[in-house]
Phi, psi and omega in degrees: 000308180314304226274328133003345207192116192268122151338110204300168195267353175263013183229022183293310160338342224264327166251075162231155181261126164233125199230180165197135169326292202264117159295022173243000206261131162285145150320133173243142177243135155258119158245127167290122181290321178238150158002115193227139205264115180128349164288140160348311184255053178286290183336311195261002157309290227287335181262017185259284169339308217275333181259023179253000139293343170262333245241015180209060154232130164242028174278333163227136176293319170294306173285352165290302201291347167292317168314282168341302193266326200270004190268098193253083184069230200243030169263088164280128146241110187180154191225185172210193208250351185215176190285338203270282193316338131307321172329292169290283176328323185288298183304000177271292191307315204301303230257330186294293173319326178283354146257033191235338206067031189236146178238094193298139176225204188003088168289106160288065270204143122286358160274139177270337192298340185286297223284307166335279194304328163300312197255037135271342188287322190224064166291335206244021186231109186267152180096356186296320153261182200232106176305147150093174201241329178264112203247109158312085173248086168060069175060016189218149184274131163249132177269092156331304185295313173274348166089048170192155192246097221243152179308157174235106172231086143320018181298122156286175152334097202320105164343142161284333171245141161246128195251164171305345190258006167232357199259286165335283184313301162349289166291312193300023213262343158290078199312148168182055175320313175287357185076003183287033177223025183275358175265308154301011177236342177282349191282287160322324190294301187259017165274345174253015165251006188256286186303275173009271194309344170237048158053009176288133180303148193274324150275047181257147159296118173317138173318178201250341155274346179262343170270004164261355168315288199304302185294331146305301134036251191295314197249025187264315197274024192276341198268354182300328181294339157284334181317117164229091138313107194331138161279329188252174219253320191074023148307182172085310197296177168281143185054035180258155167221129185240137151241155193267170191209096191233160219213114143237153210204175181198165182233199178294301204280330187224172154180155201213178203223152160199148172243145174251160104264147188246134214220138153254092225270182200308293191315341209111300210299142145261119182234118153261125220231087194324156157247298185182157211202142162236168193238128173224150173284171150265149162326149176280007164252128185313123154266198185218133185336304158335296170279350179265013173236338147311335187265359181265327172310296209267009142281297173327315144312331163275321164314296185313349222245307193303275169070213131331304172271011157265345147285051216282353166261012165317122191223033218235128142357089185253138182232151180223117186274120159204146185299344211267119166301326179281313178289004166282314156338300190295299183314294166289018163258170157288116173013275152027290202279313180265139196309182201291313168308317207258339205263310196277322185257006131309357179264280203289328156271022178303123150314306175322284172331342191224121155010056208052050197278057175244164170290102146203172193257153170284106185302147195271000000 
């Protein structure tokens, strides 16, 4: 991708090489002419080009704007609601780059009609389609043939001393951007807000209860790899109605926020659909219940705010769930009235504040 993108001539200078074989040899000077991988700005040259290639292409309008948003470094994700418009969207993406000089390859699908029609187009070109049903995406497997998505669990061997400082390395060793592993990763989260708390050094051995927790645990999570998640959500189709949901609730230790959708599809059928969820301990200073469920409200709110801008043509219902009578209190008076903890983030959870926002408690 780097080597795609030539260097402007007033910054040629700025990579020049001075090499000789021989010390008996005179010096020679070299400029590297293109993008060169390990400088500082490669990275963001190289995602700049690609989108200042859409952003001057007038072959699909729909497809620039994916180049912009769906575009992770030289990693595309990204889909539609129907077969003719994959269709369409891949060769528009296809045909925009390729006058950038960037040539999109291993293609991954869960339509066989694309991957059929790719790999008829470019038989004398290999690597073009992606062998095999299990597809590696931004840390998570995706299975084409069945639409879905599973964990990468990789666990060595258990460390022999578990100290606060592998006991650390250890639990992150689980990817989970979307949070859908937040009911097994919140668990580490306070066994290690526990060692925190009882003052242990990052090279001390950790108590002996808390490391057989974490090692029962620990082979416990071995089974995450079987776990699968629908990838679509069962937005999109035509004549479906969707709504969003989002839930937050809190204990002594944690609290946390998850968002659903719930979809109706043309037919009757109701399909629900985790999307993503965050997770927080409590402070290591006692609160009292009540506030802690206003901060998983002002985690929810924030989920949503994530979202949302990663749907920026989002137009779906939202609803915000929470059991607690008092932070609907809290919410529906003015800032003002409450003291500094419950006023700023009641400011940041507000309904009012977010889109097609309500409020109601969940009866217990």
């Amino acid at each position: 991708m780097y080597r795609q993108i030539c260097v402007a001539p007033k910054h040629i200078d700025l990579q020049r090489i001075v090499w000789r074989r021989d010390p008996s040899l005179p010096i020679q000077d070299y400029r590297m002419l293109r993008v060169t991988y390990g400088v500082a700005a490669a990275s963001h040259l190289a995602v700049r080009s690609l989108q200042q290639t859409a952003k001057y292409s007038h072959i699909c309008e729909k497809a620039s704007a994916v180049i912009h948003k769906d575009f992770y470094m030289d990693d595309l994700i990204t889909g539609t609601s129907s077969k003719e418009e994959l269709l369409l969207l891949q060769q528009s993406v296809s045909e925009i780059l390729k006058e950038g000089g960037f040539e999109l390859r291993k293609w991954p699908s869960n339509c066989a009609e694309l991957c059929e029609k790719i790999s008829n187009a470019s038989k004398t070109i290999s690597h073009y389609i992606v062998d095999g049903e299990n597809v590696h995406a931004l840390g998570l497997v995706w299975n084409t043939a069945e639409d879905y998505l599973t964990f990468v669990v990789n666990w060595k061997k258990p460390p022999a001393i578990l100290t606060k400082r592998t006991f650390l390395s250890d639990a992150s060793t689980l990817f989970d951007p979307l949070g859908l592993l937040a009911p097994a990763t919140i668990r580490s989260k306070m066994w290690f807000q526990e060692i925190w708390r009882n003052n242990v050094g990052w090279d001390d051995v950790i108590p002996d209860s808390t490391a057989m927790k974490w090692l029962a645990h620990r082979s416990e999570l071995q089974l995450l790899s079987n776990l699968k998640v629908t990838r679509w959500i069962g937005s999109g189709a035509t004549g479906s109605l969707t709504e969003l949901h989002i839930f937050a609730d809190a204990s002594e230790r944690a609290y946390a926020a998850v968002m659903y959708a719930r979809t109706l599809q043309p037919d009757g059928r109701v399909t629900v659909a985790l999307i993503s969820s965050k997770s927080k301990v409590a402070p290591l200073k006692t609160t009292t219940l009540p506030r802690l469920e206003l901060c998983a409200a002002h985690l929810a709110a924030k989920l949503v705010q994530s979202v949302l801008h990663s749907w920026d043509d989002l137009r779906y219902p939202l609803y915000a769930w929470t059991d607690s009578t008092i932070t609907l209190a809290w919410m529906q008076a003015h800032p003002s009235k409450w003291l500094t903890f419950i006023a700023n983030r009641r400011k940041k959870a507000n309904p009012a504040s977010q889109q097609s926002f309500a409020l109601a408690a969940i009866p217990r």
